[in-house]
C-alpha positions as CSV (number, residue, x, y, z in Angstrom):
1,X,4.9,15.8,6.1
2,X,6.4,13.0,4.0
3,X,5.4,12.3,0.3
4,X,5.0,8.9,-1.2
5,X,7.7,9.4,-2.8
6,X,9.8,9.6,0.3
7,X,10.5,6.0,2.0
8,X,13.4,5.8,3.0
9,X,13.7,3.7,5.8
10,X,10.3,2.4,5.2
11,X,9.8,-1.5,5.4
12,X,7.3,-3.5,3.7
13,X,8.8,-2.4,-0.3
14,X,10.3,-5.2,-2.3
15,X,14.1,-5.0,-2.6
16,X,14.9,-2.9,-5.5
17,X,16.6,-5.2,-8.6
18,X,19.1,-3.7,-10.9
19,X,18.8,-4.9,-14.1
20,X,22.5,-5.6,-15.4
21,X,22.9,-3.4,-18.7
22,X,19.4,-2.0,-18.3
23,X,18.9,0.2,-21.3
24,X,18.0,3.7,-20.8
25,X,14.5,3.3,-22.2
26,X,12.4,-0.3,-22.0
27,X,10.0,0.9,-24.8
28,X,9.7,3.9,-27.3
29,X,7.1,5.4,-25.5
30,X,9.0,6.2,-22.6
31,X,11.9,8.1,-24.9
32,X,9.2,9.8,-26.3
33,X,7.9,11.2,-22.6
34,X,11.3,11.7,-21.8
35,X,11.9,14.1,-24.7
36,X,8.3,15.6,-24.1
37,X,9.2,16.8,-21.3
38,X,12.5,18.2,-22.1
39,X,10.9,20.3,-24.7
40,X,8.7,21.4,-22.2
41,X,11.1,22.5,-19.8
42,X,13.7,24.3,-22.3
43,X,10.3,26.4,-23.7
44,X,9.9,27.5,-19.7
45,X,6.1,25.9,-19.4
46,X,7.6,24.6,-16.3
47,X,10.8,23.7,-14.4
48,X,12.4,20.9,-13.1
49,X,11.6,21.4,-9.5
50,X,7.7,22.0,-10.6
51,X,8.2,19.0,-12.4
52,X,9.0,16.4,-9.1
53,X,6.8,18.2,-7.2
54,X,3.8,17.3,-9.7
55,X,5.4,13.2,-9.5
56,X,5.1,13.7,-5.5
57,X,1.7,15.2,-5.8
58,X,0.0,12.3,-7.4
59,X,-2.5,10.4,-5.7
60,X,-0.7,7.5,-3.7
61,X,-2.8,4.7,-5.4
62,X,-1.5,6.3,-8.6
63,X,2.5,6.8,-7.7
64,X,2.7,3.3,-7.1
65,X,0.9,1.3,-9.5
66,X,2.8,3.5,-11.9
67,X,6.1,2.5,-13.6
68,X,9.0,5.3,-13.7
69,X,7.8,6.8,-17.3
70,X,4.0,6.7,-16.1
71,X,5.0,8.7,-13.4
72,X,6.8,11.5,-15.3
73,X,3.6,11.4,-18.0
74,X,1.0,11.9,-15.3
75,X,3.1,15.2,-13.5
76,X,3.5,16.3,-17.6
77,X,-0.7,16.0,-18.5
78,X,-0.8,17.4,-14.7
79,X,1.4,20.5,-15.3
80,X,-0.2,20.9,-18.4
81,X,-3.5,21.0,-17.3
82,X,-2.7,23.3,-14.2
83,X,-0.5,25.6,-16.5
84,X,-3.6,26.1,-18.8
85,X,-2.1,25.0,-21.7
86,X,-4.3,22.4,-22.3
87,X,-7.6,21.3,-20.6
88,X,-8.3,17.8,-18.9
89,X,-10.8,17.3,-21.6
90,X,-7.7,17.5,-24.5
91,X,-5.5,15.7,-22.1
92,X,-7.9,12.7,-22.1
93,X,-9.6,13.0,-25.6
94,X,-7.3,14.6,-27.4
């Protein structure tokens, strides 16, 4: 069974724009995911492969009204969550 994730060869998606000298990051917040979840993966709370599967697991609605970086925080507060490190509740309220 395919994942949103997956659609290749798919029609109906806009064609994909590269943005020339695109910079790694388009606002702090997403540098700040990005290193989140490096930490997270060197201190063995998950791996990389638990990692995309929690991005492939989101609700469709979700996966796509998400940007890139929205993605990879929603699999992190997911993992986290599933992992028991921190409840839903914390997640969302802090």
């Amino acid at each position: 069974m395919s994942r949103m994730n997956d659609v290749g060869g798919m029609s109906g998606f806009a064609p994909i724009v590269e943005e020339p000298d695109e910079p790694r990051f388009h606002a702090d917040w997403e540098a700040h995911v990005f290193a989140l979840n490096a930490a997270l993966v060197r201190r063995g709370v998950y791996n990389l492969d638990e990692f995309r599967d929690a991005q492939e697991r989101l609700p469709v609605r979700e996966y796509l009204a998400a940007s890139y970086y929205e993605r990879w925080f929603a699999a992190i507060r997911m993992l986290l969550a599933e992992k028991g490190v921190a409840t839903a509740e914390e997640l969302t309220h802090g």
